[in-house]
C-alpha positions as CSV (number, residue, x, y, z in Angstrom):
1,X,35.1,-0.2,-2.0
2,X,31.7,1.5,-2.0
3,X,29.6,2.0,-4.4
4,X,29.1,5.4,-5.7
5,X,26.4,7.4,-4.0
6,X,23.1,7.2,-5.9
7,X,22.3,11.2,-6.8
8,X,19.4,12.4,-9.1
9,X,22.6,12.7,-11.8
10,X,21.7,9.0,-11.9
11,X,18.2,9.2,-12.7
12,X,17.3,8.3,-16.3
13,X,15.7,10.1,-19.5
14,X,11.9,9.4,-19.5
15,X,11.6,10.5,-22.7
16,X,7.6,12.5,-22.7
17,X,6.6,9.6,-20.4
18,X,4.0,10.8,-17.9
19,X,4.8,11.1,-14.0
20,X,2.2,12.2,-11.6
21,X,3.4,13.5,-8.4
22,X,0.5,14.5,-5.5
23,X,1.6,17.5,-3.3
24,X,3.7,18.7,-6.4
25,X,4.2,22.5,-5.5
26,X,6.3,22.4,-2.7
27,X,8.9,20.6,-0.1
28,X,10.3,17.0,-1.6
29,X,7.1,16.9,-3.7
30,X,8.5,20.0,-5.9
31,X,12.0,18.6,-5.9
32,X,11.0,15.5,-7.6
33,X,8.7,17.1,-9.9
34,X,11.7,19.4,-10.7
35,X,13.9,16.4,-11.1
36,X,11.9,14.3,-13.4
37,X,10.9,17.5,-15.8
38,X,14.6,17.9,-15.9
39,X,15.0,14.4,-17.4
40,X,12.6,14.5,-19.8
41,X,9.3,13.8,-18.4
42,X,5.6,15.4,-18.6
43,X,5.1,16.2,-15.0
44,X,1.5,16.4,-13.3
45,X,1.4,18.0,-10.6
46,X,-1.5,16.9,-8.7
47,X,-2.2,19.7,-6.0
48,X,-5.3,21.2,-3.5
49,X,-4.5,24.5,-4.2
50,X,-4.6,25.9,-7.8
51,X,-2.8,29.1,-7.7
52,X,-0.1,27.6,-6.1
53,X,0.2,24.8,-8.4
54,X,0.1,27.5,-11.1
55,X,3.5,29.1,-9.4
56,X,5.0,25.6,-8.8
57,X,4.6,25.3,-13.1
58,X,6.1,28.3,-13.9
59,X,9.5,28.1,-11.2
60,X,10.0,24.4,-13.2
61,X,11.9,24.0,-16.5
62,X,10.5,21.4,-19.0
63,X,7.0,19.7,-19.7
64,X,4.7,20.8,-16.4
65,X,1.1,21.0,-15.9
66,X,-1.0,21.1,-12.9
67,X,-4.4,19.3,-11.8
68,X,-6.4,19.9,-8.9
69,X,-6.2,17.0,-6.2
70,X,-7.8,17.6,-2.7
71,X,-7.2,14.2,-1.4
72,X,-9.1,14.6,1.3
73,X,-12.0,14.8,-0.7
74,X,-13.0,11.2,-2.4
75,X,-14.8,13.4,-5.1
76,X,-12.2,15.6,-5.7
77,X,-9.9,12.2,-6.3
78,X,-13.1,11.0,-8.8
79,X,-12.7,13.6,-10.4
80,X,-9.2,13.9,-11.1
81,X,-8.6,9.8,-11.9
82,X,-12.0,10.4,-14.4
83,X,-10.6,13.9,-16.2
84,X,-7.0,12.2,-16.4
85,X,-5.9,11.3,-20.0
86,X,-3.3,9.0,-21.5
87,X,-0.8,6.9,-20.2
88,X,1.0,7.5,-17.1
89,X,4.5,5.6,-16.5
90,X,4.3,6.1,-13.1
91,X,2.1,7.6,-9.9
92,X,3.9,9.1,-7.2
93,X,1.9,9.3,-4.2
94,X,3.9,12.0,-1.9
95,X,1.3,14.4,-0.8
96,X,0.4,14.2,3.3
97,X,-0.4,16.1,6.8
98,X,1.9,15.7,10.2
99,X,0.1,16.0,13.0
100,X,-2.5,18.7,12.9
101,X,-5.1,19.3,15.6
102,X,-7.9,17.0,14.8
103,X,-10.2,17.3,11.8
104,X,-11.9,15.2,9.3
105,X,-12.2,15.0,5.7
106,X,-14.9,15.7,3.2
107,X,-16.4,12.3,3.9
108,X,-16.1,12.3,7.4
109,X,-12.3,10.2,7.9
110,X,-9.7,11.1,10.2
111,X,-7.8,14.1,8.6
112,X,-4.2,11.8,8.6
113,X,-5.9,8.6,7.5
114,X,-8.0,9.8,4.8
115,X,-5.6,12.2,3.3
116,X,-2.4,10.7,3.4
117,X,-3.8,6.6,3.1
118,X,-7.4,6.5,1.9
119,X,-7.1,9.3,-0.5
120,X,-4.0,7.3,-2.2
121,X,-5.6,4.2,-2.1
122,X,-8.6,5.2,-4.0
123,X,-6.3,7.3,-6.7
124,X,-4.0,4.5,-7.3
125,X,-7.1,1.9,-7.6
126,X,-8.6,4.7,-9.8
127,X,-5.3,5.2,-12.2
128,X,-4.0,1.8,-12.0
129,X,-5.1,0.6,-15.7
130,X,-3.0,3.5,-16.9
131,X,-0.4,3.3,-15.0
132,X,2.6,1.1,-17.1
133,X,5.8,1.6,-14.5
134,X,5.3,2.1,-11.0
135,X,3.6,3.0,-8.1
136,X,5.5,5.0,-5.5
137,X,4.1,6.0,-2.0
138,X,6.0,8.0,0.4
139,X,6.0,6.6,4.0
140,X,7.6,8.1,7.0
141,X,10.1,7.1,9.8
142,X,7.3,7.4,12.0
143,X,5.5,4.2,10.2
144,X,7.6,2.5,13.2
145,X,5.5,3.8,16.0
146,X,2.0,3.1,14.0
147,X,-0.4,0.6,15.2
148,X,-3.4,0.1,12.8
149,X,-6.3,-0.1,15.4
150,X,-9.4,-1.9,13.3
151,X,-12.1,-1.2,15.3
152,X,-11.4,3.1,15.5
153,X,-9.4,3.8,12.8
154,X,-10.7,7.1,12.7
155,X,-10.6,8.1,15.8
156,X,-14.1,8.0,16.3
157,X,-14.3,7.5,19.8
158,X,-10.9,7.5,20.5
159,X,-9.5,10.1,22.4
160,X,-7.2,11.8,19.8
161,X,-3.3,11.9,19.5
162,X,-2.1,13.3,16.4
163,X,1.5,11.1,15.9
164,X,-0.1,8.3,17.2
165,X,-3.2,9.0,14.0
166,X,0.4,10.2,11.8
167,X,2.1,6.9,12.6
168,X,-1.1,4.9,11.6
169,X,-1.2,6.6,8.5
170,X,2.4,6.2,7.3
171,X,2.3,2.6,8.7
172,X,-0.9,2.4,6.2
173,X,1.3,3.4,3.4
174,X,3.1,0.4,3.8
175,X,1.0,-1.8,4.1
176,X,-0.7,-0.7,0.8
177,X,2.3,-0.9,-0.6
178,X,2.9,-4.2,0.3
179,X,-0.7,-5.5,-0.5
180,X,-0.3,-3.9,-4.2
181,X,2.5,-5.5,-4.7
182,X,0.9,-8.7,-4.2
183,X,-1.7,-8.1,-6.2
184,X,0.5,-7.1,-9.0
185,X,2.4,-9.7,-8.8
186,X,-0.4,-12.5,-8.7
187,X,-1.7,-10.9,-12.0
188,X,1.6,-11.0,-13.8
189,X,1.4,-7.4,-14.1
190,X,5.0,-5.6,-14.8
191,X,3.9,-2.6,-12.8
192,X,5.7,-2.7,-9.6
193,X,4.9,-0.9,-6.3
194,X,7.6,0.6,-4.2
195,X,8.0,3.0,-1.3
196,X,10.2,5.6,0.4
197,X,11.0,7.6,2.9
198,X,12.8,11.3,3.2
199,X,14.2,10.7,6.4
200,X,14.5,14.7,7.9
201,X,14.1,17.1,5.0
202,X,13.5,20.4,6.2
203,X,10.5,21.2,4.3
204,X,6.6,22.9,5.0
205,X,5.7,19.8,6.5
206,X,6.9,20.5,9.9
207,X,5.0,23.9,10.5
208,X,3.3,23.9,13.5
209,X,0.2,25.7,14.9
210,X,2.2,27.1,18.1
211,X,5.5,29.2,18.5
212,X,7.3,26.4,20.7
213,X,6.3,23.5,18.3
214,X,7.7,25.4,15.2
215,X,11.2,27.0,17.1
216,X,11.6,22.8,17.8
217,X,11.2,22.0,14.2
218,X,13.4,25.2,12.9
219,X,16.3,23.6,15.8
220,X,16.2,19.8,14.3
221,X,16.2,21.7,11.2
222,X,19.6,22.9,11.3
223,X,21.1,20.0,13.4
224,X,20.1,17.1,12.0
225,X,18.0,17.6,8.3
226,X,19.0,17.4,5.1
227,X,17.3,19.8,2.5
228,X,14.1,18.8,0.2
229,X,16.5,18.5,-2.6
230,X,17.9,15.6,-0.7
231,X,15.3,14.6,0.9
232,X,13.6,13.6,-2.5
233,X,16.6,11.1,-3.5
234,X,14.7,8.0,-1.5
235,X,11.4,9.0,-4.0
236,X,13.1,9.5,-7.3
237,X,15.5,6.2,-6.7
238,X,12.3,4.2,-5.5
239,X,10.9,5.9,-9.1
240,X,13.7,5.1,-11.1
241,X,15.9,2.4,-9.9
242,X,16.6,-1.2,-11.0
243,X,15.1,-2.8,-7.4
244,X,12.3,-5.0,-6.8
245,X,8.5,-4.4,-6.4
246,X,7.9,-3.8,-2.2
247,X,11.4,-2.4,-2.1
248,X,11.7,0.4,0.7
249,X,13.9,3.3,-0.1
250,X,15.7,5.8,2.5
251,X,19.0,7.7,3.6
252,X,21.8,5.5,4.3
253,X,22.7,7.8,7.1
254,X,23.1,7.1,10.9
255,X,19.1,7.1,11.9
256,X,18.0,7.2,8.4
257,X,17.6,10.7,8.4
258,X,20.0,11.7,6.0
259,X,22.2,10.3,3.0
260,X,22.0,8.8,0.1
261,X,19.4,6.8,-0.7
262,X,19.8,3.0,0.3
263,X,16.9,-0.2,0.6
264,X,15.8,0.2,4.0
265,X,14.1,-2.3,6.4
266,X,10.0,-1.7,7.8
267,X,9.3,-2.2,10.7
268,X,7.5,-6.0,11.4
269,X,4.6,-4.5,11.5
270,X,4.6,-3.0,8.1
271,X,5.4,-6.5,7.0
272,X,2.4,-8.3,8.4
273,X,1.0,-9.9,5.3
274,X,-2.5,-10.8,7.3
275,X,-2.5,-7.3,8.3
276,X,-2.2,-5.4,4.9
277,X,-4.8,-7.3,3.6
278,X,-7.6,-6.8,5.8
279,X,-6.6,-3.1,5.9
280,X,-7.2,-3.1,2.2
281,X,-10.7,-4.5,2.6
282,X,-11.2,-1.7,5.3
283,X,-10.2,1.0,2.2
284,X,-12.1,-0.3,-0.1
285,X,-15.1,-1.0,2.4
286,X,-14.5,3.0,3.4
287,X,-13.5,4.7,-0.2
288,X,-15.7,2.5,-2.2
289,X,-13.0,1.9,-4.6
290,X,-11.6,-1.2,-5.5
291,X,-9.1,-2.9,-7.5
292,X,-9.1,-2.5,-11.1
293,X,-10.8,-5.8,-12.9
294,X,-7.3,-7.8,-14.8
295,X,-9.0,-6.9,-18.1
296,X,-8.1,-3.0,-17.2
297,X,-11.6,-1.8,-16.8
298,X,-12.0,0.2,-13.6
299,X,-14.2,-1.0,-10.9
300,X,-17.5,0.5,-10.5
301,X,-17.9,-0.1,-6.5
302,X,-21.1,1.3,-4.8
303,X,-20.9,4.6,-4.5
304,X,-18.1,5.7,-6.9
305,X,-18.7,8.2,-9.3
C-alpha cells in the first residue's frame, strides 16, 4: 500500500519560531511563506524589491515581516545578515534568475552565479550561528546539465549561454548543500542542510524577454506544470520533514515535474565530494565570507563588512 501523499496539511506548528525565506513575495517563494505563517511561524521575507514585499505581507495571514535582500549585491546581503535579530529556526534559500540575457552583479559575478549560488553562500555563512534547524536551498532539474567550469566561472571570457550559466548555478546549489552538510556534521552541529526542487511550477520564473520564448513557457505551462502551491511541497517537506541532512527533495511524478514530494536522486556530479569542496574555497575566495568559527562567532574574512 502507499503511503499517504505528503501535503503541506502535514507540515507542523512552529510555534513563533523564525523562518526566513529569500524571494518571499511571489511564485513557490510566497507559497511557502504563506504555508509556514499559516502554521504558526514568524516569516521573513527576504526580498529586492520593497514595495512588493510590502504587498506580499499584507496578502499573508499570521506573523509576516519583510527585509530587503538584493542578493546580487554582497553588501546588500552584509547588510541584511548584520541588521538581522534573534534566532532563526531555519533559512530558506529559494530566491534565483533563469536564464536572462547576460549581466553581472554588483560586484562584478555572472548574474546566475552570484545571485542564485554566491549570494546564498555568503547569507547562509553570514546567518549560520543563528540558525538552530535547517538550511534549505532550492535547486533545479536543470542542476543535471551543469558543469562547474573552475577556471571561467563567470563567464569572463567565455562566450555566454544562459542555461548552460543556469545549470552551473543550480548544480552549485548542490554542491553547497552537500559541502554544508559536511561541515555540519564534522562539528556535531544539529543543524542539518537539505535541498529541493519544484519540478515545473508555473510561476514568474519562466518570463521571458521575447514573445516566442514566453508563448513556449505559457504552453509547458498548461501541459505539463503543476501550480506554485504545489510546486513549493518539495521546499516545505525538505523544511519540515523527519529526513536526513543532504536529503534531496522533489515531485514523485513521471520526470519529476509534478507530484508529491519524494527524496530524489542528484545527478553524480552534484555528488562529487572533491568537487563541492573546492567550489566552496572558490565562494569564499570570491564573496569573502567564510564559515562561521565552532564557537559561533562570525568570520571576519578580508573584505567583509
Amino acid at each position: 500500500m502507499n503511503p499517504h501523499p505528503w501535503t503541506s496539511a502535514d507540515l507542523p506548528e512552529f510555534a513563533g519560531d523564525t523562518i526566513i525565506v529569500t524571494g518571499g513575495n511571489s511564485g513557490i517563494g510566497f507559497e511557502a511563506a504563506r504555508a509556514l505563517a499559516g502554521r504558526g511561524a514568524h516569516v521573513v521575507l527576504a526580498v529586492r524589491d520593497a514595495m512588493r514585499g510590502a504587498d506580499a505581507v499584507a496578502s499573508i495571514a499570521g506573523s509576516v515581516e519583510a527585509r530587503r535582500l538584493d542578493l546580487a549585491d554582497l553588501a546588500s546581503v552584509r547588510e541584511f545578515a548584520a541588521g538581522f535579530p534573534g534566532d532563526i529556526h531555519a533559512l530558506i534559500n529559494n530566491a534565483g534568475i533563469m536564464a536572462p540575457p547576460r549581466s553581472r552583479t554588483a560586484d562584478g559575478f555572472e548574474a546566475q552565479f552570484g545571485t542564485n549560488h554566491l549570494g546564498h553562500f555568503a547569507l547562509t555563512n553570514l546567518l549560520l550561528p543563528q540558525v538552530s534547524g535547517r538550511v534549505v536551498t532550492v535547486a533545479s532539474l536543470a542542476h543535471r546539465g551543469g558543469r562547474i567550469d573552475f577556471a571561467d566561472p563567470n563567464w569572463v571570457t567565455r562566450k555566454y549561454r544562459r542555461w548552460e550559466a543556469y545549470g552551473q548555478s543550480k548544480l552549485a546549489n548542490l554542491l553547497f548543500t552537500l559541502e554544508l552538510q559536511r561541515r555540519l556534521e564534522a562539528e556535531g552541529s544539529p543543524v542539518i542542510a537539505t535541498a529541493a526542487h519544484p519540478g515545473w511550477a508555473a510561476t514568474n520564473l519562466q518570463k521571458s524577454e521575447n514573445p516566442l520564448g514566453t508563448a513556449l513557457a505559457k504552453l509547458a505551462n498548461r501541459l505539463i506544470s503543476q501550480d506554485a502551491a504545489s510546486g513549493t511541497l518539495p521546499t516545505l517537506f525538505a523544511a519540515s520533514a523527519d529526513i536526513a541532512g543532504g536529503s534531496y527533495v522533489g515531485p514523485a511524478g513521471r520526470g519529476e515535474l509534478k507530484g508529491s514530494p519524494v527524496l530524489v536522486k542528484r545527478s553524480e556530479a552534484a555528488t562529487d565530494r572533491e568537487v563541492a569542496a573546492r567550489l566552496w574555497t572558490l565562494s569564499e575566495e570570491l564573496t569573502g565570507v567564510t564559515y562561521p568559527e565552532r564557537n559561533g562567532r562570525r568570520s571576519t574574512s578580508a573584505g567583509q563588512r
